[in-house]
N, C-alpha and C positions, 0 to 999 in steps of 0.2 A: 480306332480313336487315336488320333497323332494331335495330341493334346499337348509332347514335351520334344524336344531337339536336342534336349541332353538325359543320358541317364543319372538318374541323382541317386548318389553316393552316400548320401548323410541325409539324416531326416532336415527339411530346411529350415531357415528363420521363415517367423509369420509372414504370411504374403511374400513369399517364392514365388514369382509373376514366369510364367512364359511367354513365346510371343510365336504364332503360327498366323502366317497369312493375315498380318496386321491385326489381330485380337490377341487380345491378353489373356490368358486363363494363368489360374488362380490355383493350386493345388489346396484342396478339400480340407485337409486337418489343419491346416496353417492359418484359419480363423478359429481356430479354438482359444485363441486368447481375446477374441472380439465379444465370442457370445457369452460367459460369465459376465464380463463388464456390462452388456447391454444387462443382462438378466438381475445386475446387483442393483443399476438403475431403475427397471423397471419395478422391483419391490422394495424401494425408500418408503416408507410409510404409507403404502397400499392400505385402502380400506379395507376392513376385518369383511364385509360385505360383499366387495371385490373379488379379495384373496382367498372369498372358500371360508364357511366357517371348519370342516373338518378334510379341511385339504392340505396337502402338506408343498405339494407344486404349486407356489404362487404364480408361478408364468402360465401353464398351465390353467389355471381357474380365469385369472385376467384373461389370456387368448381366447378361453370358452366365450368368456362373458361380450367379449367386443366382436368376436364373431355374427353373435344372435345379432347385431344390427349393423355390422359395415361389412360386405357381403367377399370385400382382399380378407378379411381375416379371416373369416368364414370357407375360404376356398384351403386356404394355410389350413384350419384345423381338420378340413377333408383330408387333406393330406398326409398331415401327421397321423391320424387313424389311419390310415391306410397302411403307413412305414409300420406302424404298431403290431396291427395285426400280421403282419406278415414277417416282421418279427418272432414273435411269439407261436406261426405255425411252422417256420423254419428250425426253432428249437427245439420241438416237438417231432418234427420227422429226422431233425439230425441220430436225437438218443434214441430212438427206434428202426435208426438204417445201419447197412452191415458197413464197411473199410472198402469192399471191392464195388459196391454201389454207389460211396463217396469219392471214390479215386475217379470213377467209371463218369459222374457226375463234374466235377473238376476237371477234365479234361476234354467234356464237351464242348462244341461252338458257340453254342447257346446257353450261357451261362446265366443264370440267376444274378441280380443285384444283391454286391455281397454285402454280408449279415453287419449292422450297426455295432458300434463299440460303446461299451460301457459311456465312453462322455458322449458320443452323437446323442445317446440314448436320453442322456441325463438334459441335455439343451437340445434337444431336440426341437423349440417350439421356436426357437430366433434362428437357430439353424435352419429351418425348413422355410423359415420368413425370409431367409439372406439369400439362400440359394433360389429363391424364387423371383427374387429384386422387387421384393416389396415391404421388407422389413423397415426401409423410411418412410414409405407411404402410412405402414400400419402404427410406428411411433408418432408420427404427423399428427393424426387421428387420435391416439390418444392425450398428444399434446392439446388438443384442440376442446377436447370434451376432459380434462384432467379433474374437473372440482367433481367429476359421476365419482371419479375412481382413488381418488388419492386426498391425503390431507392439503393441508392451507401449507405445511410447512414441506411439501415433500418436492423432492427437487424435479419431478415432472410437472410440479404443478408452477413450478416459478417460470413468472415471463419470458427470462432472458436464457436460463439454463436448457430449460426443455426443448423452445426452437432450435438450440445449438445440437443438442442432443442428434436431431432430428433430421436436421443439415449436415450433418459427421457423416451419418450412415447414408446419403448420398451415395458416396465414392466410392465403398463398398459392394451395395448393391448394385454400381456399374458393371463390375468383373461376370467374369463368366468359370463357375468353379467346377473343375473336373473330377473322377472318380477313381483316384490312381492310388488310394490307399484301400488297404483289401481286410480284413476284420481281422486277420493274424499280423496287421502292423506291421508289413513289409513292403515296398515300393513294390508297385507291378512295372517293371520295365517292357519294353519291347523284346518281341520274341528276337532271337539270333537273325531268322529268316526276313523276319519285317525289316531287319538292320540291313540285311544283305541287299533287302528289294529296294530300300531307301537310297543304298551306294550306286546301285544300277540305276536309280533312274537320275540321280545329280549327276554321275559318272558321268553321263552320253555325254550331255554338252561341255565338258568340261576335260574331254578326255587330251582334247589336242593341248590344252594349256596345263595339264600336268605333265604331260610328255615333256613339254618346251622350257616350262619353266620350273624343272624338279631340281631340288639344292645337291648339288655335287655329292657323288659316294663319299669322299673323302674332304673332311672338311678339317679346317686348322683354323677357321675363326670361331668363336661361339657365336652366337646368334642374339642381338640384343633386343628382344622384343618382350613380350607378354608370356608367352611361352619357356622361356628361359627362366622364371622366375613360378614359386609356387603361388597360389591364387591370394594365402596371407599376407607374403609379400610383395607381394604387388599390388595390394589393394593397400595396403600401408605406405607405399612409393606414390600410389594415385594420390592416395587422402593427401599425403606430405605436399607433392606437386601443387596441387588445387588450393590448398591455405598459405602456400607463399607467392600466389598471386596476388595478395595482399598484404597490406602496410602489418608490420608487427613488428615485434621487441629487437629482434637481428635486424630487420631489412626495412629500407622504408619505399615507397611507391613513388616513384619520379614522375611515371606517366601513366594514364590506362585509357586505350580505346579500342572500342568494342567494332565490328566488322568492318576489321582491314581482312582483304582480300589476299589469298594464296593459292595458285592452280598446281595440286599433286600430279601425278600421273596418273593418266586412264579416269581422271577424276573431273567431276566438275569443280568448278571454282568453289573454294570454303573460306567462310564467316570465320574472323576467328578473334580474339582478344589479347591487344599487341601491349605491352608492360613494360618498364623499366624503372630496375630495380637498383638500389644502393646496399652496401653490405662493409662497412668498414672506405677503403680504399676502392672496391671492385663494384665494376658495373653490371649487371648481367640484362641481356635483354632476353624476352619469354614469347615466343606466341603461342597461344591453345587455341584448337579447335572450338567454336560455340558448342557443340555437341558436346563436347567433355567438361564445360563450364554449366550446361545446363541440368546434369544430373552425375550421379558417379558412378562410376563400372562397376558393376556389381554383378552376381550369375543370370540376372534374367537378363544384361545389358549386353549379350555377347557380341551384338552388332554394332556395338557403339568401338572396340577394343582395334580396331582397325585403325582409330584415329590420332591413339598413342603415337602410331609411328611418325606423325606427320606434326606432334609438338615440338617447338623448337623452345633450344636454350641457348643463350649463345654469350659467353664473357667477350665480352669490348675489348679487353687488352688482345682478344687474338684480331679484330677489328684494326686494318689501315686505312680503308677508304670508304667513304659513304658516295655512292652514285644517285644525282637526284634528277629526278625527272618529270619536270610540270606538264602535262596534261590536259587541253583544255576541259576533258570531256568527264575528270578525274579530279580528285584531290591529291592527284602526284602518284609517284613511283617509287621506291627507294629499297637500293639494291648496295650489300653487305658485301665489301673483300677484303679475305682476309689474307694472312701476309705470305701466304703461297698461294698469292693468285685465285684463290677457288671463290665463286660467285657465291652467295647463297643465296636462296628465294627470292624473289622481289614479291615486297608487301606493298600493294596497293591501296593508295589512300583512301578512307571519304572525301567528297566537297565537304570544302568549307576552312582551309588554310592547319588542319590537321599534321601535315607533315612538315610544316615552320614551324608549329607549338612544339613536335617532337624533337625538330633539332636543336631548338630553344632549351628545353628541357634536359638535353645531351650534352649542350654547352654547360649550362651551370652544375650541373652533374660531372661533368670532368674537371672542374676547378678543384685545388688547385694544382694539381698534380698534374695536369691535361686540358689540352686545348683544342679547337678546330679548326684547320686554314683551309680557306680563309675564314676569320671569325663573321660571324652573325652582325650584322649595323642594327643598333638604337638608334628607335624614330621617338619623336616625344609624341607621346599618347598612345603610340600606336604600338610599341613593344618591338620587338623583332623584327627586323628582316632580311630577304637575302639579298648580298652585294649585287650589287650593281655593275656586269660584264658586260664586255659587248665580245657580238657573236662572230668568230674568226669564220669568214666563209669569203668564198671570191666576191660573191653577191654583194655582200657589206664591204669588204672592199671597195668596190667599185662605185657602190654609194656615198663612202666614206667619200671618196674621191670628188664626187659632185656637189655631196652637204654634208659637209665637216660640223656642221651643226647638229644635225641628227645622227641621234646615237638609239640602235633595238640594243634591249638587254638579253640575254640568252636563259633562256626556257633550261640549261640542263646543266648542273654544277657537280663538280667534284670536289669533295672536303677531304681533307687528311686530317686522321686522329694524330694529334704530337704528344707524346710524354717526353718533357725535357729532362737528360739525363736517366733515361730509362730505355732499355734496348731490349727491343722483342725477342721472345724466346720462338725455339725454333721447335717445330715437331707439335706444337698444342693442338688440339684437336676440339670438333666441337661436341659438346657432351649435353646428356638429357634422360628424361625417361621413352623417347623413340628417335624417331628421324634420323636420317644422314644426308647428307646433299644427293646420292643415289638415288633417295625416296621423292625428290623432286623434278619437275620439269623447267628448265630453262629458259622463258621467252627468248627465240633467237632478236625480238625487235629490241630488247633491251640492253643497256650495256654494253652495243658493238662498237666501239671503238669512240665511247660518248665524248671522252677527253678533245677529242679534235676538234669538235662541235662549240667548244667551250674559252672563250679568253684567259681560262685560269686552267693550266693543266697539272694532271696529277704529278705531287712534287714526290712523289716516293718513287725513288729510282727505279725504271723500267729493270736493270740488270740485276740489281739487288732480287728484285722477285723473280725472274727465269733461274737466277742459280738458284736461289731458295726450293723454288721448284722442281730443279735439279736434281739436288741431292736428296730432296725428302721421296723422288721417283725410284730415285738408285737405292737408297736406304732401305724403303720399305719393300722393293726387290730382294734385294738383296737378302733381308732379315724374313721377308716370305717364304723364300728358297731354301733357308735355313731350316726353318721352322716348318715347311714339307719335309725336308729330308730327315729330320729329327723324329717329325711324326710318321714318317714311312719307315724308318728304323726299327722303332717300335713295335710298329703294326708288324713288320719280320717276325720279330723276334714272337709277338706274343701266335702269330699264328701260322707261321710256318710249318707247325707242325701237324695243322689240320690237313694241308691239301698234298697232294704229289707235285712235284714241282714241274713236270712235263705237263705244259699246258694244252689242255684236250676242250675245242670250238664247244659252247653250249648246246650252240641246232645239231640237228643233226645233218649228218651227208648222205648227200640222195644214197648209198649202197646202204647204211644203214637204218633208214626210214623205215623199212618194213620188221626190224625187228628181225631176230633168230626164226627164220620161217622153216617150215616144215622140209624144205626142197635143199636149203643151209644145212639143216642139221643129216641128212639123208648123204650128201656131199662129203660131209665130215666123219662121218659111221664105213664110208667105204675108202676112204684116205688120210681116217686119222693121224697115224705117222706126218703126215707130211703136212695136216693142217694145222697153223698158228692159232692156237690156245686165245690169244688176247685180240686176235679178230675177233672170235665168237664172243669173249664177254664187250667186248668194242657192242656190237651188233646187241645185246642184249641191254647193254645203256643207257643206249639210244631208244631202242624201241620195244623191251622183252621179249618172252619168249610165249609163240605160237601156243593157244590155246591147248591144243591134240598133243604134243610133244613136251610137256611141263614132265610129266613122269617119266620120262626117260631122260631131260636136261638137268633137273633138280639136284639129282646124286651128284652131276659133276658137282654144281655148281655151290653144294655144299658142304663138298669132300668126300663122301662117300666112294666114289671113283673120282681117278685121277686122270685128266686128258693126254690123250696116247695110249691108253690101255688097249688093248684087243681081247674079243671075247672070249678069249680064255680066261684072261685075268679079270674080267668083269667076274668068271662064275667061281672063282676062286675065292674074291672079295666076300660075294654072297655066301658059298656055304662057311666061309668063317665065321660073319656075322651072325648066319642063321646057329652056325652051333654054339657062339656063346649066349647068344640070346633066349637059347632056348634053356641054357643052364642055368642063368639068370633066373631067369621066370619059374625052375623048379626049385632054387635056393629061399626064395623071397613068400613062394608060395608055401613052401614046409616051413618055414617061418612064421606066416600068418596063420598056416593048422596050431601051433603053440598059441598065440597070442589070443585067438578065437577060444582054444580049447580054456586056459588060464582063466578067459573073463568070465565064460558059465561056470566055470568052480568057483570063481570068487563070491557068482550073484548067488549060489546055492549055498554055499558057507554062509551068507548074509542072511539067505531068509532060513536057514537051519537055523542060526542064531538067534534072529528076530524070532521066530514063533516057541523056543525054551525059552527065552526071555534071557538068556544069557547076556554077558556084555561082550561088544563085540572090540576085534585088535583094532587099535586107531591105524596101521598100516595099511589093511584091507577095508577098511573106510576112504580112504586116502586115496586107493586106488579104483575102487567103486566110486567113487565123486568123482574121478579125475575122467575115467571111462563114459560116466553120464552127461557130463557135463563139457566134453570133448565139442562135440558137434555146436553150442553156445560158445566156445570160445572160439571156432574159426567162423559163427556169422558174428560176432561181433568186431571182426575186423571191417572198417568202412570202405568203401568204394572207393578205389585210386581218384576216377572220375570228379568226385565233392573236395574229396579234403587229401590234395598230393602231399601237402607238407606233413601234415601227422602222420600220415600211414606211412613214409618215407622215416619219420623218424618211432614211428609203431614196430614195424617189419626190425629195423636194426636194432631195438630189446629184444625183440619178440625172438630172433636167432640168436644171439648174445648167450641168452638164457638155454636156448638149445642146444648151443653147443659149449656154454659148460654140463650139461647133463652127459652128451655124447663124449665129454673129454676119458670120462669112465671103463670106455671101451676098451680091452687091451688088443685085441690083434682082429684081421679080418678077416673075413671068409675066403680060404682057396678055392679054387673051382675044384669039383669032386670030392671035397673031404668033408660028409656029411656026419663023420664025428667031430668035427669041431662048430659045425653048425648046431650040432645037442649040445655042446659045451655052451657055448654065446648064449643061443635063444634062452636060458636060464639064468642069465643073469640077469637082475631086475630093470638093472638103466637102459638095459641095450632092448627087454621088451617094451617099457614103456615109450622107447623113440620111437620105437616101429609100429608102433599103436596107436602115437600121436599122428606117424607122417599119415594110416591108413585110412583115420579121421576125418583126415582133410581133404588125405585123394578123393574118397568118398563124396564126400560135398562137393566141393567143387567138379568133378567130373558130372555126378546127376544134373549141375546147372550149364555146361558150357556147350553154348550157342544150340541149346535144346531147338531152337526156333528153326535151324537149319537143317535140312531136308536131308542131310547122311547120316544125321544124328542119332540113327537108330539105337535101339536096346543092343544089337549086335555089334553096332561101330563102339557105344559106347564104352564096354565091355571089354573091346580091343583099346581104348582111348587109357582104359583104368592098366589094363595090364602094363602098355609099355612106361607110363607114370610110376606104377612101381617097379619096373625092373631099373631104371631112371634113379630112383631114390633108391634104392636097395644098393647100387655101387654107388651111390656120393650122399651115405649119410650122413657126415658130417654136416652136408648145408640141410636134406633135408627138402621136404616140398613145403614152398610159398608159393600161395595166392598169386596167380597169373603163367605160372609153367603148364596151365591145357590149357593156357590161350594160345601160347606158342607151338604147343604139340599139334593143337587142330587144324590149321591148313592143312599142314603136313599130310596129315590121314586122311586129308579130302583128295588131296594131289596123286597122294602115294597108292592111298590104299591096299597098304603091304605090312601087318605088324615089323618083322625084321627089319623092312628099309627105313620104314619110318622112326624104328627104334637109332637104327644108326645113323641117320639124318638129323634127328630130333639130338644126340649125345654131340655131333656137331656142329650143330646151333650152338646149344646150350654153353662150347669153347666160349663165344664169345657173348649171347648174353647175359650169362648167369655172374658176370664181372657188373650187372647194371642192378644185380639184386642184392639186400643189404650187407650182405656180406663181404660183398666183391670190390664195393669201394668207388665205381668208377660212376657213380652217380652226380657225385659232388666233382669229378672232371667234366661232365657234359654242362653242368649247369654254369661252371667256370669260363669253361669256352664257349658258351652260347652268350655269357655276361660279352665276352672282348668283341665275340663279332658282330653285334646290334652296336655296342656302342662306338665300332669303327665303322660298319657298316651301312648304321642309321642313327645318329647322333640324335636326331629331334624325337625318335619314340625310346629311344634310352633315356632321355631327357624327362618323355609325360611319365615312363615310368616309373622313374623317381622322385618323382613331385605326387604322385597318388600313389602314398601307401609306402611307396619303394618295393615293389614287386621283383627288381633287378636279381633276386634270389633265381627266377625261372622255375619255382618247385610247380607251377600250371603244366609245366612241359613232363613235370615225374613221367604222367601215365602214357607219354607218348615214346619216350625215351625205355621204357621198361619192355613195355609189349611191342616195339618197334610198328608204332600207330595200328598195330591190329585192331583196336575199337574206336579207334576213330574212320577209318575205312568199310566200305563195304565188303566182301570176302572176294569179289572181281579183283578190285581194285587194292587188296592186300595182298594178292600175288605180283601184281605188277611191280607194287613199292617191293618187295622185299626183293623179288629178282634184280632189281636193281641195287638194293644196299649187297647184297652180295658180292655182286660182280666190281661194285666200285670201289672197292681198295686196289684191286690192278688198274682200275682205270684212270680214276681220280682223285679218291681220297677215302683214306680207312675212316674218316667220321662222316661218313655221307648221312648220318642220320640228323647231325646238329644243323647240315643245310637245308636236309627237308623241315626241318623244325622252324630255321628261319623262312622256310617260303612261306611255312601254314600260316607264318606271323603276318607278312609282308604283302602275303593274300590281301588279308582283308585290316590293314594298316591305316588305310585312311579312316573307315568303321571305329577301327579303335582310336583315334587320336579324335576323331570330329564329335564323337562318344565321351572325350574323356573317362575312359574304363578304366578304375583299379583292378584290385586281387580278383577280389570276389565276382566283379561283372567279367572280368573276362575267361574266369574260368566257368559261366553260366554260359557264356557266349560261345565258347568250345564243343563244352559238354550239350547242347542245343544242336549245334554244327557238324556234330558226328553224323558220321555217314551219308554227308550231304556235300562232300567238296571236289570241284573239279581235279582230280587227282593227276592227268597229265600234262592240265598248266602245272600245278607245284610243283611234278617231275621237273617241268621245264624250268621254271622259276631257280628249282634248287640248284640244274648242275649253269642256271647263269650265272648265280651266287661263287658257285668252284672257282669258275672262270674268272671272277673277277678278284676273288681272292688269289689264285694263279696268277693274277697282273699283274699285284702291286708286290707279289712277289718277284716277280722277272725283272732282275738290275736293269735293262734296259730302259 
């Protein structure tokens, strides 16, 4: 059902019109304010006979009753019985079906028409009559037989009101109303996928003219359109525009004619409504499109907002010459230059002496401060008209010569505006709510050199306008260059610090196409010494690393080992690892015998006490709640996925609190000295942390990526082990939500407790700075703020106009788990061997450019969408694990590159 072309953000005003394929539909709940008024009309003084004598639904009893004999209404109340029952067998298997049968049911193809809401319910009968397009026909009818059902004095029954009644609902039941609101009162949008198939199939044809015609990476003008402006304002800027088309208390109306002619570009010729206006001293002249004179932009009008740009406004005082042009085949020509030279439009007349009345009207309009030479001649009776030249051409000449008697007057005049004792100012520009002379096409037949053609040539100094135009070329150079160089300072300053300043080509180069291949890395293994390090992660940038060879590359390229080692020193690394890891794992586990042991004497304390009836210490209450009730306070943390911004500011209490408990702790555990691990484990804070973190390990390991085929009872099991040896040396922070998302590649890759342990503790360097502790949250979000909005100014732009999203907290869950749920587990080795390797290569934030590719992706989606907060974090969360992952590689290190650019002083 492609019912809408925009997803709506806000429930709308009544009659929210869309427009698909030249029909209108109507969103459904948006005549709820039609059917009460029909309903309050149709029971004005209803007869008791009518209306039921023990009915409480007057509409209802009436629909019965006109049913039994006009056979539209009668079809109406099959219908509504139908909605009825079905109704009332839907809430009858709702309360007697389980959550996994209604989820299982919702997310079916074939979906049930969803459940009626309280007001469908309640006007149901003019409802079912609208949406059928016959609720004017069935009002008709009862206007028509009104003295069966109504009194003398009711206003269905009166002559003049009920036909009106009747004729209203016409135009109503023209529409065609859709099914987009769902019984729990929330817009059904389009799925992510439909948005994507949507892009893909407008894309094709339009693919070459977004290439050609894409607005510069860097831009230094703002953009004056529709877009630059929130949808309030600019609908307040239309309304304003549109009511001073007309005579009012500031401005009075000199002139108004409706379809003079103006050809845009790539456009056909447009009707438009040409005006001249008075304001004090100042003249201003208007053209508007017929299209925007005939209705007002509003959200179902998005096709009409094109036309904006091509109104014109234009103050007279920047006016020096009017170029006129008779036609025989026309009502004239008349072409606007202003005092540097620049042409604007030529508005083409109607027949019928229309562009004498106008410069009639431009005459007495500039009195008395301003004139026109040559002036207009008074004819008596006749009003206005234009002088009387003769036409300079050899032709006439030559005639002249033969019959000095006859004289042709010349078809094409040049007027100059004078203001005596008033000198043009320089630099004005012509201003409006669109257009610029860019937005227009030129007639080359017009205006070429008219002056010559003419016995009166234009008296404003040829020179005077080349230097004018001179210096405003040099000037506005000049102040261009400025004003790059100021904003390329800038852009330095605030981003320099993201990229490496060695600029490294986005493609790749044919050697490194194929990626770290297997026959590379086998090369490197028998001449390490002498192989260059930053070849190989070169080679792994470009392309990753070979399927088969990931567990033996990984370690370098995590730290684990270091490049150059030989296999001595590889098994040296190992069995050190292997021996603290193992001491770890026997520290954390006689740890967890206490805490285990602790919580059955607690629960046996408890129920010794519950069954003597004793009272029990509020401490060991305290800590039995705290224990029971563990496992409820980490699912009650929400989804990164739904809500990034709470759980970003949840996570940062939630450790706050943690680590003042952990501040308790006085010294840590040495390795070996298992008397001071009996001292610790006895102190109350330091076992209730270790209690808490075990909690959580718990849950969350039972749940992570069960669905994944290594996810054995036995992986698992090794998943939980190295989590807690992990937390057991960095209590302090302690385990959050989302540290076995990051551990789990690793154990698919590795499948090595100890390597993965020490893989996973060098990771964790540098993600656990993205968890709320660490702070560097609110830096990714900062720096992805500068580079959208130096990068792409016009979707920095929607996102601030919707909502103001510019915070980026949509990106938390992508920046936390370095997009592991948004990826498939293929394609989340690929991305992360590359965030690896790309601080030698390119840039230690190579995360913020995949973030701008994920955006940049599907950018036109979101702008042609107008998506705030909420839709675009539905559009994501939909989108996971469904995106081509080495275009956005590709995409992201274009991004590098081109941030490397406007770094490069050259």
């Amino acid at each position: 059902m492609s019912t809408a072309n925009t997803l709506p953000t806000e429930p709308p005003s009544p009659y929210r019109l869309f427009h698909t394929h030249n029909v209108c539909y109507i969103l459904e709940d948006s005549a709820h304010l039609l059917q009460p008024a029909v309903e309050a009309c149709l029971g004005h003084m209803l007869k008791r006979r009518a209306a039921g004598f023990l009915r409480s639904d007057k509409t209802a009893a009436l629909f019965t009753k006109v049913g039994k004999v006009y056979d539209v209404a009668g079809d109406v109340c099959h219908k509504v019985q139908e909605q009825l029952n079905q109704q009332s067998e839907r809430s009858q298997s709702v309360s007697s079906s389980h959550e996994p049968l209604r989820r299982q049911a919702s997310s079916s193809s074939c979906r049930a028409p969803p459940p009626l809401s309280p007001q469908a319910v309640r006007h149901i009968w003019v409802r079912t009559a609208l949406f059928e397009k016959v609720l004017d026909k069935i009002i008709q009818h009862i206007v028509d037989n009104s003295s069966k059902y109504y009194e003398k004095e009711a206003l269905m029954h009166d002559p003049v009101y009920g036909p009106i009644l009747a004729a209203l609902l016409v135009g109503p039941c023209a529409l065609e109303y859709t099914k987009l609101k769902t019984s729990d009162h929330f817009w059904t949008d389009p799925s992510a996928n439909e948005l994507v198939q949507r892009h893909r199939i407008h894309g094709a044809h339009r693919s070459q003219e977004s290439t050609t015609g894409r607005r510069p990476a860097l831009g230094i003008r703002k953009r004056q359109s529709s877009g630059s402006m929130s949808e309030d304002r600019f609908a307040a800027s239309a309304r304003e525009y549109v009511e001073s088309l007309h005579q009012n208390s500031r401005t009075h109306l000199l002139y108004g004619k409706n379809n003079v002619l103006v050809q845009p570009k790539e456009m056909e010729v447009l009707r438009g409504y040409l005006s001249l206006h008075q304001s004090g001293d100042n003249l201003t002249l208007k053209w508007t499109p017929n299209q925007l004179i005939n209705g007002t932009l509003g959200d179902c009008d998005l096709e009409k907002s094109i036309y904006w740009d091509y109104a014109l406004t234009v103050p007279l005082r920047q006016i020096v010459c009017l170029h006129c042009h008779q036609r025989p085949d026309c009502g004239g020509t008349l072409v606007l230059v202003s005092q540097d030279g620049i042409q604007r439009p030529p508005l083409l007349f109607p027949p019928g002496g229309h562009l004498l009345a106008f410069l009639s009207c431009l005459e007495t309009g500039l009195l008395p401060r301003g004139q026109l030479e040559p002036p207009l001649w008074s004819q008596k009776g006749k009003g206005k008209v234009f002088p009387k030249l003769r036409k300079r051409s050899s032709t006439a000449r030559l005639l002249d010569q033969d019959r000095p008697g006859d004289e042709e007057t010349a078809a094409d005049y040049v007027f100059r505006i004078v203001y005596p004792g008033y000198h043009l100012s320089e630099g004005s520009e012509v201003t409006g709510l669109g257009g610029s002379p860019s937005s227009w096409q030129q007639s080359e037949s017009e205006c070429v050199s008219c002056s010559t053609s003419t016995n009166y040539s234009c008296v404003v100094p040829l020179k005077m306008l080349c230097q004018n135009m001179k210096r405003q070329i040099v000037s506005r150079a000049f102040y261009g260059w400025l004003a790059y160089c100021r904003h390329l300072s800038t852009v330095r300053t605030h981003l320099s610090a993201l990229v490496n300043h060695t600029i490294v080509p986005p493609d790749r180069p044919c050697e490194a196409s194929g990626g770290l291949s297997k026959e590379v890395w086998s090369k490197y293994q028998k001449d390490c010494k002498n192989y260059k390090e930053l070849e190989l992660l070169r080679l792994v940038y470009y392309g990753g690393v070979q399927h088969e060879i990931r567990k033996e590359v990984w370690p370098f390229l995590l730290g684990h080992y270091k490049f150059g080692m030989n296999k001595k020193d590889l098994s040296q690394v190992d069995a050190r690892v292997s021996e603290r890891y193992q001491q770890v794992v026997r520290e954390w586990k006689a740890c967890e015998l206490i805490v285990r042991q602790r919580e059955k004497e607690m629960q046996s304390a408890i129920f010794a006490k519950l069954s003597s009836g004793s009272s029990i210490d509020s401490h060991v209450l305290r800590l039995v709640h705290r224990d029971s009730t563990l496992s409820n306070e980490v699912g009650t943390q929400k989804e990164h996925a739904n809500t990034q911004h709470r759980t970003y500011r949840e996570h940062t209490e939630n450790t706050q609190v943690e680590h003042a408990n952990i501040q308790h702790r006085t010294h840590r555990v040495t390795q070996g000295e298992h008397a001071n691990i009996q001292h610790r484990t006895h102190r109350i804070e330091l076992l209730d942390t270790v209690a808490l973190n075990l909690h959580r390990i718990d849950k969350d390991v039972q749940r992570c990526d069960r669905n994944y085929y290594y996810f054995s009872t036995g992986n698992l099991e090794k998943l939980r082990n190295i989590m807690c040896s992990y937390v057991w040396e960095h209590l302090e922070t302690g385990y959050v939500q989302g540290m076995c998302d990051l551990l789990a590649p690793l154990m698919v890759i590795l499948d090595d407790e100890c390597l993965a342990y020490s893989c996973f503790t060098q990771l964790m360097k540098r993600m656990s700075q993205n968890f709320p502790n660490g702070g560097a949250m609110d830096t990714h979000f900062a720096n992805m703020r500068s580079l959208i909005q130096i990068l792409d100014s016009e979707l920095f732009e929607l996102m601030q106009q919707n909502g103001d999203y510019t915070h980026f907290y949509f990106c938390y869950r992508w920046f936390l788990l370095d997009f592991k749920r948004e990826l498939l587990y293929e394609d989340v080795f690929a991305v992360w061997e590359v965030i690896w390797v790309s601080p030698r290569v390119s840039s230690r934030h190579f995360v913020l450019f995949l973030a701008l590719a994920l955006v940049t992706v599907y950018r036109e989606i979101i702008i042609h969408n107008n998506m705030d907060f909420t839709d675009i974090i539905k559009f994501f969360n939909e989108m996971a694990e469904r995106h081509d992952v080495q275009n956005i590689l590709k995409i992201a290190r274009e991004l590098v590159h081109k941030v490397q650019s406007l770094m490069d002083p050259k």
